[in-house]
N, C-alpha and C positions, 0 to 999 in steps of 0.2 A: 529464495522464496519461489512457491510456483504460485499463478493463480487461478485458483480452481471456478470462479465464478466473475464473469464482470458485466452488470447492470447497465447500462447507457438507458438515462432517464432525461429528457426537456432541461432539466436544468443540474443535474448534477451525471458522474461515474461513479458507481461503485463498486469496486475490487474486494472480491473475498480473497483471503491468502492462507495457503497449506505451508508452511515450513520444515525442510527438510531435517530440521534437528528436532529434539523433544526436549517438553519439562520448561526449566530454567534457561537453556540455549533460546530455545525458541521464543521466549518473552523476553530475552536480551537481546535477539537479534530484531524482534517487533518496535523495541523503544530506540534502539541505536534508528529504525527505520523512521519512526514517528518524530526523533530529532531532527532526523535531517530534512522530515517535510517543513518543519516549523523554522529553520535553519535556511530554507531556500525558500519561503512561501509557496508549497506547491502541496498542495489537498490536506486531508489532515483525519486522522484516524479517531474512526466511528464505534467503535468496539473491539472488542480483544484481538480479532483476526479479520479487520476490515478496513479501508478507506476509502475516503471520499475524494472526488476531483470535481470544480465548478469546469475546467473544459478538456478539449481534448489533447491541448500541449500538455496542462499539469501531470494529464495520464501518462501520456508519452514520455515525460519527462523521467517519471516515475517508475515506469515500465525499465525504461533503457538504467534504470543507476538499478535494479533492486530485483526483476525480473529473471532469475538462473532458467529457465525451462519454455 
């Protein structure tokens, strides 16, 4: 995943995400990602191509497991 936009707001991060694959890949590879937030409690996805972080570990977190670019 690359991520093309990230928000830092007072009380939240939000990461926009481009995916290198298309179609079906890419919504397969968005939910395998959205398990594994829920999986390790760490932010939790906002719409089709976005998630949220409450700080800047979950970012990090999040960045280093899922981040390709």
């Amino acid at each position: 995943m690359k991520f093309i936009d990230i928000e830092k707001r007072p009380n939240y991060i939000k990461v926009r995400i481009s995916s290198w694959v298309s179609g079906n890949d890419a919504n397969h590879e968005l939910d395998i990602a959205e398990s594994w937030c829920r999986e390790v409690e760490c932010g939790k996805r906002i719409n089709r191509w976005s998630f949220a972080f409450k700080t800047d570990a979950e970012f990090t977190m999040f960045a280093l497991r899922w981040q390709t670019e």
